[in-house]
N, C-alpha and C positions, 0 to 999 in steps of 0.2 A: 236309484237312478230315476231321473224323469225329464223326458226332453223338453225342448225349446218350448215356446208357449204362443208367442204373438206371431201373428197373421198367418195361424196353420190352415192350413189347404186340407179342406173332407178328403180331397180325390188324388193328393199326395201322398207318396211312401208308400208303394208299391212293394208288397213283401215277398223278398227272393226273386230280385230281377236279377240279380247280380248273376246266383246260380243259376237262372234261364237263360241269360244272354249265355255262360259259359256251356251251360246242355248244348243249346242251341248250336252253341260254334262244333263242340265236339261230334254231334249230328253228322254237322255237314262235314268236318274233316272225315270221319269215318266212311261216308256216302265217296269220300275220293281215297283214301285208303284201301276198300274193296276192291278198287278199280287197278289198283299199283302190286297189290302181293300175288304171290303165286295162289293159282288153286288150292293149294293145302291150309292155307292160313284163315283163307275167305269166312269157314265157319267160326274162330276165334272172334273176326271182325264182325260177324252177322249177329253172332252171341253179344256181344257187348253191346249193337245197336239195340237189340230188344231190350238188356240189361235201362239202357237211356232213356228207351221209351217208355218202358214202365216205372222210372223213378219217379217216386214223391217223399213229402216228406209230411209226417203225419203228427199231429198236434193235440194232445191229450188234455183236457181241461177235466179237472178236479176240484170240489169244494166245499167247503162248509153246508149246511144244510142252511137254506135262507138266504145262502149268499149272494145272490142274483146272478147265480153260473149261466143260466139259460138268460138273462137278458145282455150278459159280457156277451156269448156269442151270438147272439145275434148284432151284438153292434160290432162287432171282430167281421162279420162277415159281410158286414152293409146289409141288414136286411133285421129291419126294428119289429117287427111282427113275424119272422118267422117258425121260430122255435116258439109253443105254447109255451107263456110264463105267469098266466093267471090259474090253470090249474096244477098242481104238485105233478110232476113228471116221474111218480115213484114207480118203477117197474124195472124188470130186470134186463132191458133193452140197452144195449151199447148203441146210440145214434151217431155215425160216420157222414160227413158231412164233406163228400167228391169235389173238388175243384178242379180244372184243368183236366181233368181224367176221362177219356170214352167211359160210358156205359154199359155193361153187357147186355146185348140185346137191343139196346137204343131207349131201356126203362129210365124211367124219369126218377124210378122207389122202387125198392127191392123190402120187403119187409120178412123178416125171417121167423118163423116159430119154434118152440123148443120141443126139441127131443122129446118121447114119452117117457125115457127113464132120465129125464130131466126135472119134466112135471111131476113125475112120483114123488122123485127127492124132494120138492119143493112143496108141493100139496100134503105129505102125509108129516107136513111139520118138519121134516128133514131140514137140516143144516148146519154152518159151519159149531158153531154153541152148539145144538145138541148132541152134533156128534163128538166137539170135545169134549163135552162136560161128562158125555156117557161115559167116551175115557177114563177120564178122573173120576167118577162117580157111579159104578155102573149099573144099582138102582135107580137112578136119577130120573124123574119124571118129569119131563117140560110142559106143566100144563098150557104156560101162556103161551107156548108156540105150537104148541095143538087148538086149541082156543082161535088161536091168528092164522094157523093153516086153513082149519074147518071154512072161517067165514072166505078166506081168498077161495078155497077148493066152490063153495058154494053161489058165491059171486061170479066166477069166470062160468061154471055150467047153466046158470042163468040167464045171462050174455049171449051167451054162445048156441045155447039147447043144440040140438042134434049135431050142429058143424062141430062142435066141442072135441071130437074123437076124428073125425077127419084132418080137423088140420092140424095136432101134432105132427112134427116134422115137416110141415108142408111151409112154402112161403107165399103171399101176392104179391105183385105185380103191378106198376102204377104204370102207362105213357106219359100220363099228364099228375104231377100232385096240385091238386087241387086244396084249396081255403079249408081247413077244419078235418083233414084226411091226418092230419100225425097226431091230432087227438086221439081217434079210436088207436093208435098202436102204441104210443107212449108216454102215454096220461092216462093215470088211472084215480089220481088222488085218493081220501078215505072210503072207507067201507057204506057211508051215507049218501056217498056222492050221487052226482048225475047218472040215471044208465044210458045218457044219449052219448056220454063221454066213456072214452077207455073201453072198448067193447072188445078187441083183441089184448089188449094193454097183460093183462095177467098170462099169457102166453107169449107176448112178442119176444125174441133172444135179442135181435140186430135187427137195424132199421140202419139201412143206406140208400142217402138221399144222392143225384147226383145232380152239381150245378153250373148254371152257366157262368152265372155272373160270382164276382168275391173282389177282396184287394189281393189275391195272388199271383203272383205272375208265376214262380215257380209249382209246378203240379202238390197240391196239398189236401190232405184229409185232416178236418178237423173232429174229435173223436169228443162227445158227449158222453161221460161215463155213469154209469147208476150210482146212486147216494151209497155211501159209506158207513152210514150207520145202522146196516139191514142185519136181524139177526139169521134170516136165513143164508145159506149155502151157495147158492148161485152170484147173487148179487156180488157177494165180498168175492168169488174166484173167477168171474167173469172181469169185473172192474182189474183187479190185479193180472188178466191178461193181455185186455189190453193197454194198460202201463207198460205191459211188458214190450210190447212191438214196437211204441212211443219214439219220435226223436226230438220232442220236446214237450217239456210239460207246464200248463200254466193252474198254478194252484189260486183259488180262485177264496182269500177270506173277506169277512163283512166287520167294517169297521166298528160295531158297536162290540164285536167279542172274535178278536183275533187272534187264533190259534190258542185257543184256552187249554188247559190239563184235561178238560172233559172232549173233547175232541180225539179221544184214542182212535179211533178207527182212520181217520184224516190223517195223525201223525204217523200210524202204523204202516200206513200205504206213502206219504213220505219217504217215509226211512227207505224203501223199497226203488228209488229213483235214483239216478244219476246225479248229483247236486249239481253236476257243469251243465245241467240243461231245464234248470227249471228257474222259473219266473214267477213272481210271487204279484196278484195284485190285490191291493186291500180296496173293495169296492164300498160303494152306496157310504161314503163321506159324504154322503148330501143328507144325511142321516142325524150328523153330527150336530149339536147346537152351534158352537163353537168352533168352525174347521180352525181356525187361524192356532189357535189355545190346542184343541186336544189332539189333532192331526199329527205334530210331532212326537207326542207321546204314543201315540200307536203305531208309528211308525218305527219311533224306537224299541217298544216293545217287542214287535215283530223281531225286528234284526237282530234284538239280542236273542230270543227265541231261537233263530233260523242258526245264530253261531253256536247256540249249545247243544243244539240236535245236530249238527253238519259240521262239527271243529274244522278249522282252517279256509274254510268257503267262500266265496264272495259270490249268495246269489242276489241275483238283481230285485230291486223291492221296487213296485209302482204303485201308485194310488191314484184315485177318482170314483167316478158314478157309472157307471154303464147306462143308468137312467140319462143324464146329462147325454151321454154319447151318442143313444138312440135318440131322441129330443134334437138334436142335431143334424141327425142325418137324415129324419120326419120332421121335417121341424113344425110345430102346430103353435100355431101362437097361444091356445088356452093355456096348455100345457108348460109351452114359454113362460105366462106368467104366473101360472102356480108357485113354477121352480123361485120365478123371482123374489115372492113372497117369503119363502121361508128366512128365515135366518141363515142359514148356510151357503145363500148365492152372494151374499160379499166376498166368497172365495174365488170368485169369477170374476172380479176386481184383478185377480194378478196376471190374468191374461195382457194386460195394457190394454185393452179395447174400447173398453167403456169405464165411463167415472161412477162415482157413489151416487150423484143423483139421479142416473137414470138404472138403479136397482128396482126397477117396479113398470109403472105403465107406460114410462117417458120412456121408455128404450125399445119399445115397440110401436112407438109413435109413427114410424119412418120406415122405407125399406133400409135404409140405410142401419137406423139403429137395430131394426131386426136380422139384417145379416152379421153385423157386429156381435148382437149375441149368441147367434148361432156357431159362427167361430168360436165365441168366447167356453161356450159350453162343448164344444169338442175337444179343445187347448186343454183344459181342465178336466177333460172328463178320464184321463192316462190312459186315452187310445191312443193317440202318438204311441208312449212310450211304452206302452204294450207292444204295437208294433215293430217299433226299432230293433227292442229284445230279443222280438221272436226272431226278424233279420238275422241281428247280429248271433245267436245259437244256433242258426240254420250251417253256421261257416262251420260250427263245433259239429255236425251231426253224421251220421252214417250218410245223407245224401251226398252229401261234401267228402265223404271218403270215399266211395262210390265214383264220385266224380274225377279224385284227384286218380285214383286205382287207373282208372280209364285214362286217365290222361296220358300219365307217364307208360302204359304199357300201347296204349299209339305212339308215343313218341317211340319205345325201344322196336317198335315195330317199323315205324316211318324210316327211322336210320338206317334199319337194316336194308330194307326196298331201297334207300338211300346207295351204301355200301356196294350191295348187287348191282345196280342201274349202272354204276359208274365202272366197277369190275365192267360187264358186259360193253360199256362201250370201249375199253381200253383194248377188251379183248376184239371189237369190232375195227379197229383202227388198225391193230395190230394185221388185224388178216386181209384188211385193206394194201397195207403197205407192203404184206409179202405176197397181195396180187400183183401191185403195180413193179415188185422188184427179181430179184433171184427166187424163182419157187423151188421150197424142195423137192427132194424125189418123193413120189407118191408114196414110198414104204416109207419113207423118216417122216413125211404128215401123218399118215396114220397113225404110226408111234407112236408119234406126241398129243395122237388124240387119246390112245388107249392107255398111255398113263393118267391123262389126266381125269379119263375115267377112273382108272381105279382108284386114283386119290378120291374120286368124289364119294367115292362108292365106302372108304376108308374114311372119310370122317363122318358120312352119315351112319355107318356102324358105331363110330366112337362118341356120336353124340345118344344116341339112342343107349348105347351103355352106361356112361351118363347120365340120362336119365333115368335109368331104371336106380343108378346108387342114389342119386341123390334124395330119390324120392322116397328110398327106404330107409335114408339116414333122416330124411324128416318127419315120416311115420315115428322113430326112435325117440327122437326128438320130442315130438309133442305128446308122446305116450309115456316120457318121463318125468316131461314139466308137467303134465296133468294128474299123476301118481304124485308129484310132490306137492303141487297146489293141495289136494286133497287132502295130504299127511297135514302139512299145514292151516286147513281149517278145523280140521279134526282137532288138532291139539288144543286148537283155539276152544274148541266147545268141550271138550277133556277140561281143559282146567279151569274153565267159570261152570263146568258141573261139580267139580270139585271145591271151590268155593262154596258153592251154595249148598251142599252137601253139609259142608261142616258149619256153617251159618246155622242152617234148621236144626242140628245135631245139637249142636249148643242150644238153641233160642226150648225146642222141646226138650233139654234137660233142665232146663232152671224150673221147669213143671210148668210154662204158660204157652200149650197148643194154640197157637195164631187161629181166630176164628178167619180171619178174611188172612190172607199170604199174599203177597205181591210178588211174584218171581223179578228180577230186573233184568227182563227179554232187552231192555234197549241197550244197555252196554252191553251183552254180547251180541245182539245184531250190528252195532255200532265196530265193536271190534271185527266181526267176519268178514265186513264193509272193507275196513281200510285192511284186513290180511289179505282178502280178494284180489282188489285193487293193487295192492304191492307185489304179490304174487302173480300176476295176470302180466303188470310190467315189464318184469324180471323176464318171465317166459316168452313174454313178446320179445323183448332186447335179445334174447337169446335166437330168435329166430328172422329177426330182421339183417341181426347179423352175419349169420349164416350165410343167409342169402345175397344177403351186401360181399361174401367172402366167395361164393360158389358162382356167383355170375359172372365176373371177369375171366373165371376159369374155364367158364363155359365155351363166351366168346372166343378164348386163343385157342379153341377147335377147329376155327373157320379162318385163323390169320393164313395159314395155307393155302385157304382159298381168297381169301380178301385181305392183303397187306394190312389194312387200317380199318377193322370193322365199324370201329367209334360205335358201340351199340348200348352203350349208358352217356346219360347225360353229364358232365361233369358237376354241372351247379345246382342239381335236382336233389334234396333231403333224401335221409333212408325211409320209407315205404313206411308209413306207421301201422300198428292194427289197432282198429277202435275198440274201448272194454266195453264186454257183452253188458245186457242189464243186468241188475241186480233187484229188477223184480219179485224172485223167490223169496227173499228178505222180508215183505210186506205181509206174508203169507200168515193168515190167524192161527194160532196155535192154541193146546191146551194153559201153554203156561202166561199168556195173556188174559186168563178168564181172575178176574175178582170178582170171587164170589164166597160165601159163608159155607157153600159145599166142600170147601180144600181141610171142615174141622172132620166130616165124614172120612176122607180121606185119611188123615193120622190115627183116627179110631180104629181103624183098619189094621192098623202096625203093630205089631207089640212091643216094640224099643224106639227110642230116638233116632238108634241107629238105623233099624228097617227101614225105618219112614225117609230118613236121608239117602239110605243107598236106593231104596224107592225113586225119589227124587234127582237123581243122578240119572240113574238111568233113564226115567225121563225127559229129562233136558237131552238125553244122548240118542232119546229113540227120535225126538222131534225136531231139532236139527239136523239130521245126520242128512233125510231127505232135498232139505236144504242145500248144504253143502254139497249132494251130489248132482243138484241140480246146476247149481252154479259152475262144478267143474264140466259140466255136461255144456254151458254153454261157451265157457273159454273153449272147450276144444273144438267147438263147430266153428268160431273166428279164428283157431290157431289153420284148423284143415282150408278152410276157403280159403286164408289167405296163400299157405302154402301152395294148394292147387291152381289156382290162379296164378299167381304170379311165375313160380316154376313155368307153370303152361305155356304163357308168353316170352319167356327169354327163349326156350326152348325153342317154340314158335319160331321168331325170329333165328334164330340160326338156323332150323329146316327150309327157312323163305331164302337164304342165300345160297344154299345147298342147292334146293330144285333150282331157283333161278339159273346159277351155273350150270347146272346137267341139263337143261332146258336149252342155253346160249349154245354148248357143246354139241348138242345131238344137232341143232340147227347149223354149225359150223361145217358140222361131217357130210351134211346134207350138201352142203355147200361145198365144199372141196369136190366131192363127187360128179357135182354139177360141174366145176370147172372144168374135169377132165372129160367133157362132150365138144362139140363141133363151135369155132367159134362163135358162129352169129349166137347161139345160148351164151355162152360165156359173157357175150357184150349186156345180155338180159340181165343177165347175175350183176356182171357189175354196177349197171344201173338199177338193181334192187337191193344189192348193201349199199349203194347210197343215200339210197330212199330210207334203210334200215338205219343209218348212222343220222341222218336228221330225227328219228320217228324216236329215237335211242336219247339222243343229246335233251328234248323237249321231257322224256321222261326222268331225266334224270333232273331239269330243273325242275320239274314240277315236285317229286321227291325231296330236293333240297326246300323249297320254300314250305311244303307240308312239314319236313319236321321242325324249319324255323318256327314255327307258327304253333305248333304243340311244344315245342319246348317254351316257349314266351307263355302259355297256358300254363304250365307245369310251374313255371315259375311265378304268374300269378297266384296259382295257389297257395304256391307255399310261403309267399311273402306278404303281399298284400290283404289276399282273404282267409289267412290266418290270423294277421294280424287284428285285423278286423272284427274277430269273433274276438277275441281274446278281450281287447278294449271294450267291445259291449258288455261281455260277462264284468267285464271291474269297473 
């Protein structure tokens, strides 16, 4: 995909207005919600306002090495100088990058350092290679990453001298970040380098910047992750957690060598993402001699790439310059006409803005012609269509389910305060008209009070029963689907260990021990991917519907008390639950290592067959983790959703409960009053009147509240779903 081109606006396409305008609305409904339910409800509603306030949505950028990741985000963020992109940002630092978000504390930079049994692992050569390879090999000596430890271990105590032991574990503190301050924490480049740069850099873990300015209007963090091709330990498990928490990812390749077979570590952590939320851009096409000629061919490359790793997929592919983007939104005229010199600014031609003869100094002649180019190199440069993307995946994201979750459980809430408002004024009219008519005898009021106590008293028991079954039939529930999901990946990894068992069995009997073995980890991570996913489905369908079966039931608890609850929407979707990541997937293992150590390995066996059942069990010991982890996260999306939601139906039927035993105790009060001297009776009467206008007003206000969250709810589910779905294709 790549959007429109001519006469793009810098300060156009604001990303996630759509969701902020909807935050926003939800906000304020809640802020009049609080005002409408009984006491008991208030903290459901109070819980869900924090839930809105602290929503964002967090944006993972990943990339080739060289790819110009650090100059894509700074030109994603408006701000062409801010992330260092003249020195290598290699360090095991996750940079978070605040939008929209308070501060804690009111810091400007939060810089975090690692753990001392962080630095051990790291320093004495530790990581994710040598501790698998120990695995498979357990003579195995790493010189060169003892070699590469010694000189990092000696470098950061140099730096550092004394504070070196202090600030493990400790973080600073910025009010102000100042010109050249993210140097020292996440720039370290080689072992030659500057020592005026990267002076914390060997110790940083996280660096969180927080900002004022961005093109985001909905609250976002965009997440800078460490290079991918680190053979220590930290880097590869810290990158791979935060992918994990991601709700979108932009993989960031360089058009002279896009997604090549030697990129294992880039494809490895791929495979580990959600395919409906990632965004592909192929940067620094200004690179190209030839954009017009070889731009389609790497574009085709990519995508056929992207469908053999991702069968059935449609992720979104954009290209341009980051360089061009920044260039544009600094716009410096030298710089301007470098770009125009090269050969590859005739691709700036397709913007419509400018002609072929002013590719050079004539288009800078003018402000005219200088803004022309300026557009022209931002149209081109696939920030547009970076952005759009990101847009249109925000509608796919957990913010967006978050949102819609909220939406619809104000609305089954709003109904109900709905339901009760209108109950209570009927009941208000009602003892109206039998002031103004025949009253009963004091003992046949009473009566009729102390039944309708006990009714109240009789379904608040039965709801409360209630909920205790349902809640253990959905404990049941998710504690079977998560038992089968399991059995199900397990088999999965049962029988591609079994394959490859009898693979090596055979290949070591014909007598040619593989010096180098390639396990093929990518089809069975490929497969755990789509048994996950299918299985994740199923269990969810299984408990949407549940729930789509249990709530109506719930409600005619309260028909007793409310003829016509009406406490589901009729035109409202079934509740979906979003699938967890499948981050775990990304996770380095021993059987991704190619190396000539796998011929120690079968030396080791004395049969084809050892070395195979060897082999089996290894794929079973290194998976299994895996797989427990992934059932580990379906069932924390199967329990939220459950408790959640349960919570709020419930909710709402306890809000028309108290409301009527509240109207009731107030009526009795009231009756009792009548039977005093009349000048009080004449007071009484003119304060249910007062009660029945104060009554009638709440009850409109109620009715237009859930108009108004149901018109949201159904935005959601129609239009800004639609909306994401069309961006992804």
């Amino acid at each position: 995909m790549q959007a429109s081109r001519s006469g793009e606006d810098l300060n156009a396409g604001r990303i996630g207005a759509r969701l902020e305008g909807l935050r926003q609305q939800l906000l304020s409904c809640g802020d009049v919600l609080a005002g409408l339910v009984e006491p008991s409800a208030r903290p459901l509603v109070a819980d869900a306002l924090h839930n809105l306030r602290q929503l964002e949505c967090r944006i993972a950028v990943v990339g080739q090495i060289k790819s110009g990741k650090s100059s894509f985000i700074n030109a994603l963020v408006r701000n062409p100088r801010f992330l260092p992109t003249s020195v290598t940002p290699w360090t095991t630092a996750v940079t978070s990058l605040h939008f929209g978000q308070p501060s804690p504390g009111g810091y400007a930079a939060v810089f975090t350092f690692l753990q001392r049994t962080e630095w051990d692992q790291l320093a004495e050569g530790g990581g994710k290679i040598r501790e698998l390879t120990e695995r498979l090999v357990p003579d195995f000596e790493p010189h060169l990453l003892q070699q590469h430890a010694e000189m990092l271990r000696t470098r950061a105590k140099e730096r550092l001298g004394e504070e070196f032991e202090k600030l493990l574990g400790q973080a600073h503190f910025f009010r102000n970040l100042e010109s050249g301050t993210l140097e020292h924490y996440i720039c370290s480049g080689d072992f030659a380098g500057s020592a005026a740069i990267g002076k914390y850099s060997d110790i940083t873990k996280a660096a969180d910047i927080y900002c004022q300015q961005g093109p985001f209007d909905f609250p976002c963090t965009v997440i800078d992750t460490p290079g991918t091709n680190d053979p220590f330990l930290i880097r590869d498990e810290i990158t791979r957690r935060s992918l994990g928490s991601a709700d979108v990812y932009i993989v960031v390749l360089t058009a002279r060598q896009p997604l090549s077979d030697n990129d294992v570590a880039l494809l490895r952590i791929m495979r580990g993402l959600n395919k409906d939320r990632i965004v592909v851009l192929i940067n620094r096409i200004d690179d190209l001699a030839d954009v017009d000629s070889e731009l389609p061919q790497v574009v085709s490359y990519v995508r056929d790439k992207l469908a053999t790793e991702f069968p059935g997929s449609s992720i979104p592919v954009v290209y341009g310059s980051a360089w061009w983007a920044n260039q544009a939104i600094a716009f410096d005229e030298q710089a301007a006409a470098r770009i125009l010199r090269r050969r590859s600014s005739a691709y700036l031609l397709r913007a419509g803005l400018l002609q072929s003869n002013e590719l050079g100094a004539a288009a800078l002649a003018s402000p005219d012609g200088r803004e022309r180019t300026r557009q022209s190199l931002y149209a081109m440069s696939g920030l547009p269509a970076v952005n759009q993307a990101i847009d249109g995946l925000m509608g796919m994201s957990h913010p967006t389910y978050v949102l819609r979750q909220i939406t619809r459980s104000f609305a089954e809430m709003a109904r109900a305060c709905e339901s009760a408002a209108r109950s209570e004024l009927q009941i208000l009219l009602a003892a109206g008209t039998s002031a103004r008519g025949a009253e009963p005898p004091p003992a046949e009021r009473l009566a009729i009070y102390a039944e309708e106590r006990e009714l109240l008293a009789s379904v608040a028991a039965n709801i409360e029963a209630s909920a205790a079954g349902i809640e253990a039939q959905l404990v049941r529930i998710i504690q079977e689907e998560k038992e089968r999901l399991r059995a199900a990946l397990q088999a999965t990894i049962d029988l591609h260990a079994g394959r490859e068992r009898d693979v090596l069995i055979d290949t070591l009997s014909r007598g040619r021990p593989p010096r180098v073995w390639t396990h093929e980890g990518v089809e069975l991570r490929r497969a755990l991917a789509a048994e996950f996913r299918g299985g994740f489905e199923k269990a969810a369908h299984r408990l949407t519907s549940f729930h789509a079966r249990v709530v109506p039931e719930l409600h005619k608890l309260v028909r007793s008390l409310v003829p016509e609850p009406d406490l589901v929407d009729p035109r409202g979707e079934t509740l979906a639950i979003p699938t967890p990541t499948i981050a775990p997937l990304s996770r380095m293992m021993v059987l991704d290592l190619e190396t000539s150590k796998w011929r120690a390995f079968w030396s080791r066996s004395p049969s084809p067959d050892a070395s195979g059942a060897k082999i089996e069990a290894l794929i079973r010991a290194e998976f299994a983790p895996i797989a427990d982890e992934l059932v580990h996260a379906a069932g924390n999306e199967f329990s939220h959703f459950s408790t959640t939601t349960i919570r709020w139906s419930f909710g709402a039927c306890r809000n028309i409960q108290h409301a009527l035993k509240r109207r009731l105790e107030l009526l009795m009060a009231e009756y009792e009053q009548a039977l005093r001297p009349a000048p009080e009776q004449q007071q009484a009467a003119r304060d249910r009147e007062d009660r029945l206008g104060v009554q009638a007003q709440r009850l409109k206000d109620n009715e237009t509240l859930t108009q108004h969250l149901e018109n949201l709810a159904q935005y959601i589910d129609t239009v800004l779903k639609s909306e994401a779905v069309d961006a992804h294709d």
